[in-house]
N, C-alpha and C positions, 0 to 999 in steps of 0.2 A: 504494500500500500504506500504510497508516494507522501511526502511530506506535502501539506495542506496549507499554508499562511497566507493571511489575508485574499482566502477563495480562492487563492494559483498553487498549481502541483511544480511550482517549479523551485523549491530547493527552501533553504530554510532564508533566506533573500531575496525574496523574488522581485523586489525595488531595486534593487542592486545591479543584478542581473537584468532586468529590462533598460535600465540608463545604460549600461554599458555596452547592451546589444544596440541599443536606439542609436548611442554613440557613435558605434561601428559603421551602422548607415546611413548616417547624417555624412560620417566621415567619407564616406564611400561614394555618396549625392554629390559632393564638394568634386571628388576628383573624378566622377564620370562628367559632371557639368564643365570642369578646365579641360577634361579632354575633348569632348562636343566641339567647343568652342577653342580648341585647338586645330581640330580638323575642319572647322571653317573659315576661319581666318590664314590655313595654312596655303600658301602658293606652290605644290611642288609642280615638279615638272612631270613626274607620273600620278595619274589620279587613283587615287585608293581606289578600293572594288567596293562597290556600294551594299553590299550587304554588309562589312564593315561599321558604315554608319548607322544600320542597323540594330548590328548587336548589340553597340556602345549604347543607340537611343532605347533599346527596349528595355537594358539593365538599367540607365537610370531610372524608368518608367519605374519597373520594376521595385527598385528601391522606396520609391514614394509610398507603394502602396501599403510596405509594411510598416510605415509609420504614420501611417493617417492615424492612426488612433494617441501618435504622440502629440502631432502639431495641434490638435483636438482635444488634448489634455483629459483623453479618457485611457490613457492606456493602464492606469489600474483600478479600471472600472471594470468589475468583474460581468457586471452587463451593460455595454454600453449602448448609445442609441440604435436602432436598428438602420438608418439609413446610413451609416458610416461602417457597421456590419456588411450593406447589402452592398455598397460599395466599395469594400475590399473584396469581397468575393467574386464580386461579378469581373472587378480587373485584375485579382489573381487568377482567376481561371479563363481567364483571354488573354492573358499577356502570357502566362508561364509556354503555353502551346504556341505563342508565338514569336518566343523568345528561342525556341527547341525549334522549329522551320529554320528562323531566321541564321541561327549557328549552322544546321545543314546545309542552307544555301551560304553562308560563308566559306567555311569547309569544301564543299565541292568548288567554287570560284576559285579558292586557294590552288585547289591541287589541279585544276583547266589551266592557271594562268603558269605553273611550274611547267605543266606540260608542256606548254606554248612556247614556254623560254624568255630571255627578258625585252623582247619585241614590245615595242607598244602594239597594245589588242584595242580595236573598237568595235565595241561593243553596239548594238541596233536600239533603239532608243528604244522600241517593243519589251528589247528583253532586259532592259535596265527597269523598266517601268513592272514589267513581270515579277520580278527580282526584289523589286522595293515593298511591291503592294504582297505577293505573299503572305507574306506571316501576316499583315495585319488583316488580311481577307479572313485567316486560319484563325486570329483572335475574335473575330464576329464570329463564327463559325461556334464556339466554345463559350462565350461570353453571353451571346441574346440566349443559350440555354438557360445559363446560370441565373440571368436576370429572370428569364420567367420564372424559373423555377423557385427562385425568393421572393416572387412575388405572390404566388400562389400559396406556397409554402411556409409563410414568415417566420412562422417558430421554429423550423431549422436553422436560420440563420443568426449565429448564435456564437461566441467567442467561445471555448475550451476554454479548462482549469489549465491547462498545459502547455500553450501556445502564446505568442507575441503580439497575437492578431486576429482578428474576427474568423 
């Protein structure tokens, strides 16, 4: 049976331990945000492979979602409102599967342009557009489930004793 304080099963600190994890992705927002904005302000002479931007922008999406309930100053609320519930879920579960596209289509870019060698490749503006829209097609795809299904469903949607986040 798990240690119980203040309604979280997470350790005999669970204050502690949620600042420190919050920390970690605040920390983490900071430098996926300088690097966004590294890669857009940068001039090189070969341009990154756009799935790239991708992964960089879905992780920091990513990131925000598991602290909405800190910028919200409910995160030791052991039940917090339901609309900040219903909206962690709905963009963890459309971002995470589109975070997992977006890394495969990175991954296969990576190992097409090795193939290729270090030629500049241009690419057809079709399959850049293909490339980009992807994953976030795959997070609608995952996400309008979630939303109906907390919306029909409310009282599933609900924070765990165990968990950071709704």
């Amino acid at each position: 049976m798990p240690l119980v304080v203040d309604g979280f099963a997470l350790g005999s600190r669970p204050r502690a331990i949620q600042i420190v994890w919050f920390s970690l992705l605040i920390v983490a927002q900071a430098g996926l945000a300088l690097l966004l904005l590294t890669y857009y302000l940068s001039k090189s002479a070969q341009p990154r492979i756009p799935s790239l931007y991708n992964v960089v922008f879905l992780s920091f999406l990513e990131s925000i979602v598991y602290v909405i309930l800190f910028y919200t100053g409910q995160y030791m609320n052991t039940d917090p409102p339901y609309i900040q519930c219903f909206l962690q879920a709905v963009l963890k579960h459309g971002l995470d599967p589109a975070f997992i596209v977006s890394s495969l289509l990175l991954v296969s870019e990576t190992w097409l342009n090795t193939l290729q060698g270090p030629k500049k490749s241009s690419r057809p503006i079709i399959r850049q557009v293909t490339l980009l829209a992807l994953p976030y097609f795959n997070a609608l795809l995952f996400a309008i489930p979630a939303a109906v299904l907390g919306l029909r469903f409310r009282e599933k949607v609900v924070r765990g004793p165990h968990s950071f986040f709704s």
